[in-house]
C-alpha positions in Angstrom: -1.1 15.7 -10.1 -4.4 17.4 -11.9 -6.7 19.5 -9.8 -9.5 21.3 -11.5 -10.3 24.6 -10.2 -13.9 25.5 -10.9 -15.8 28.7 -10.9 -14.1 32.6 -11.8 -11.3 33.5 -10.1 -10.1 37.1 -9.0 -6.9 37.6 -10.8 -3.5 39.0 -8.8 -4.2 42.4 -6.9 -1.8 43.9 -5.4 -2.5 45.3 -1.9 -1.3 47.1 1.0 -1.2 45.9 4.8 -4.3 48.6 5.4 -5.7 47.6 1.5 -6.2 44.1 3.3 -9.3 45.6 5.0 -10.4 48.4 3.2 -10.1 48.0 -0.3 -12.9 46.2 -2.3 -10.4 44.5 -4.5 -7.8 43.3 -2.2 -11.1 41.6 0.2 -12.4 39.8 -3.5 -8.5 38.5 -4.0 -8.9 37.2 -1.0 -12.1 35.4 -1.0 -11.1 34.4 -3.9 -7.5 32.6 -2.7 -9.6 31.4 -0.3 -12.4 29.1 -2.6 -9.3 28.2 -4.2 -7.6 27.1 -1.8 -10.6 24.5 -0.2 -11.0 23.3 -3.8 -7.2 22.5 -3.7 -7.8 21.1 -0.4 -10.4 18.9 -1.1 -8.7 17.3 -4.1 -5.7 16.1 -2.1 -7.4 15.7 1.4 -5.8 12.3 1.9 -2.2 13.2 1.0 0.2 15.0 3.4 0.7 18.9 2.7 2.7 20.3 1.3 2.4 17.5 -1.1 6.0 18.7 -2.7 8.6 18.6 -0.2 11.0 22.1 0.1 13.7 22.1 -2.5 12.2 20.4 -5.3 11.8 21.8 -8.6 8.1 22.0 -9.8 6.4 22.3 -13.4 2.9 24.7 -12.6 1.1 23.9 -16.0 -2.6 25.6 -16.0 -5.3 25.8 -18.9 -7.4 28.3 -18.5 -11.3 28.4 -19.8 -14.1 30.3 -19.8 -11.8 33.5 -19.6 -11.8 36.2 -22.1 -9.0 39.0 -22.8 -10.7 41.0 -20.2 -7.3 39.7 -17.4 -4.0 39.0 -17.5 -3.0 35.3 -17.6 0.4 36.1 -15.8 -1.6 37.3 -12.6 -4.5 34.1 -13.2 -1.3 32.4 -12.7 -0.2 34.2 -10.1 -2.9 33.8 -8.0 -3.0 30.1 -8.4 0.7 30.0 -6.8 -0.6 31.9 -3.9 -3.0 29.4 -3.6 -1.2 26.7 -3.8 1.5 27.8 -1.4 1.0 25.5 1.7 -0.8 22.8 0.0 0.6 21.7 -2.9 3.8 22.9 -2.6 5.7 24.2 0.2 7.1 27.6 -1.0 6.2 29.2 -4.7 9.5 30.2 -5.1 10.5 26.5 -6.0 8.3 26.6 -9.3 10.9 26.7 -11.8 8.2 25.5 -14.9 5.3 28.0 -15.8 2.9 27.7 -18.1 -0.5 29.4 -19.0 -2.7 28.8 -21.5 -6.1 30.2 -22.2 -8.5 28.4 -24.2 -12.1 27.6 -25.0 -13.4 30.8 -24.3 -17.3 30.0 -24.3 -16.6 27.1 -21.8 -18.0 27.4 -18.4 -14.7 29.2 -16.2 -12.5 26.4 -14.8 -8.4 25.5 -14.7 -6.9 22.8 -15.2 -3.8 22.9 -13.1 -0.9 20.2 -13.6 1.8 20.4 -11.0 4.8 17.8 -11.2 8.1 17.7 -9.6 10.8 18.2 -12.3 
């Protein structure tokens, strides 16, 4: 499957139960997850989520654009799992297959995610 996330996204931030509500960075992680996640829905409205069932091994393959060295790919990557958790797969723990690659800085930001069942 190929989804293309569109737009910047707010790289990992780690947060606290209070940092949730108070802390300008943990709210703009969250909006963030949160246009993610309607782009993901929106892609695969029509098929049944979590798309791949518990248990099975995935491949999470994403190319990255329009990013400079300014962020961490590891937690661009992270914060697509998060996303993804619930819709396209059941439980991040099952991806067993990672892979980030940044490209094409001067292109407009987007990712192109590939996620497969191994």
């Amino acid at each position: 499957m190929q989804l293309v996330i569109t737009g910047k996204i707010k790289p990992y931030t780690r947060m606290t139960q209070r940092g949730k509500f108070v802390e300008p960075q943990a709210q703009a992680y969250l909006a963030s997850q949160e246009r993610i996640r309607l782009q993901m829905i929106n892609q695969v409205w029509d098929y049944e989520r979590p798309i791949i069932k518990r248990g099975v091994p995935i491949r999470f393959h994403a190319v990255i654009m329009g990013y400079g060295h300014n962020c961490d790919v590891s937690n661009l990557m992270k914060a697509l799992e998060d996303a993804a958790q619930g819709i396209l797969f059941h439980n991040d723990c099952w991806v067993d297959d990672l892979h980030g690659v940044r490209s094409d800085f001067k292109a407009e930001p987007k990712i192109i995610l590939l996620v497969e069942k191994i």
